[in-house]
Steps between C-alpha positions, in 0.01 A plus 500: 500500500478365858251223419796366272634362900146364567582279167887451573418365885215269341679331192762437842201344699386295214875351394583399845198363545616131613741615717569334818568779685195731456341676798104459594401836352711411175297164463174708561568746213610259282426090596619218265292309256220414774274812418454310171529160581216514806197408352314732783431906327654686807400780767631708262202462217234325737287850505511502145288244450173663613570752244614332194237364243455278204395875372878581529710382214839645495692587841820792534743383796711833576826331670442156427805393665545107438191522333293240741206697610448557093569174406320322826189698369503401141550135662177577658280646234550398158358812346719752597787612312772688669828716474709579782751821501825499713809711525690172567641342241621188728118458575351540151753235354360273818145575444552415180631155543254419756207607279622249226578227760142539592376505102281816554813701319192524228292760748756731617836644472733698662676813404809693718405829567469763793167538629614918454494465137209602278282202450509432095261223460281416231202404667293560877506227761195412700710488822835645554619409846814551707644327832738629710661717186356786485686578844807557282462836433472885622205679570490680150616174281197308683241772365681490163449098504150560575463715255633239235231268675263704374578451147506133473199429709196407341172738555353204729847380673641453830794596653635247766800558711693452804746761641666603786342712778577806663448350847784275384845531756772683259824331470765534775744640302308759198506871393210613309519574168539851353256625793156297346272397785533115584750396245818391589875344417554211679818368642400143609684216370346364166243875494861665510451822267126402402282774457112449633234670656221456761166573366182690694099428455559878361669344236343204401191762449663729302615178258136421533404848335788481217357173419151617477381224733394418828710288825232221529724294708792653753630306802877543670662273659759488741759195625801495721819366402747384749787453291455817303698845581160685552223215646211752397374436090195586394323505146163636335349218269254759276258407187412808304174464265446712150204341536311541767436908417 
């Protein structure tokens, strides 16, 4: 299965994560205990928090990573209850420590598992939201995930995410992948042999429609790296409503 080297390349991230000798755009994918340890939330969740309610009760992170953006916003509002997903199993054992280090182990947990797999959950979440993960996959697995979305969301619930662009520069070195429009295998130092894919406002509609919702908030943004390989990234930060029909 070719996300199996999406997980492989990430459990590698996430065990040499205190090495000396990282480069920038390895300490960008995947920094050391600060993400936790700064009381601040983060660009990464700050336009969450016109959308998230004392209404909302239970939150879905889809590639939770290190788990900080779940467990900065459980910090934040006592009420939630959360479970993070990740194919990593380097970053679920972390998340995990760091949720009991910061005693909210109580509201959340954190299971391995590829965001490509059926969802099999015993309950809807309120909020399912994903940052800079749902990237990780083709054109057709990204429709599938949605499509799993759809099942877990509460009637009245929000999607929130954060995703690469389209009008993002590809790598220097890439081939696409099995011919799909804007996805990609990268050949960049620490993306070496990561598949991901750039997503259009086309897209993020369609997701809209499988969801049975409405994009109430879309912005992109784009930054310029000087360091990086290709200076151009860009992202879509999107909120899609059930319940604004």
């Amino acid at each position: 299965m070719p996300f199996e080297i999406n997980k492989k390349k990430w459990d590698e991230l996430y065990l040499n994560r205190n090495a000396e000798n990282r480069t920038h755009a390895e300490i960008d994918s995947v920094p050391d205990d600060e993400m936790w340890d700064d009381p601040e939330l983060g660009y990464d969740v700050v336009y969450l928090l016109n959308h998230i309610t004392d209404k909302h009760t239970s939150i879905l992170d889809i590639g939770s990573g290190d788990g900080a953006v779940l467990g900065k916003l459980l910090m934040k509002y006592p009420y939630l209850y959360g479970l993070g997903i990740d194919g990593s199993s380097e970053a679920v054992l972390f998340a995990l420590k760091k949720a009991k280090e910061y005693n909210i182990d109580n509201r959340c947990s954190f299971i391995n598992q590829l965001m490509q797999k059926p969802f099999i959950f015993d309950k809807k979440f309120d909020v399912v939201i994903s940052n800079f993960a749902l990237q990780f996959n083709t054109s057709e697995s990204a429709r599938n995930v949605f499509q799993q979305i759809s099942y877990v969301l509460a009637d009245d619930g929000l999607f929130c995410g954060k995703m690469r662009s389209i009008n993002r520069d590809v790598p220097n070195t890439y081939k696409q992948y099995r011919g799909e429009p804007n996805t990609y295998i990268s050949f960049e130092d620490h993306e070496y042999g990561l598949i991901y894919h750039h997503f259009s406002l086309e897209e993020l509609k369609s997701y809209a429609k499988i969801l049975n919702g409405e994009i109430i908030y879309l912005h992109e943004e784009i930054e310029y790296k000087k360091y990086a390989p290709y200076e151009k990234r860009a992202w879509y930060e999107v909120v899609i409503s059930r319940c604004h029909l």
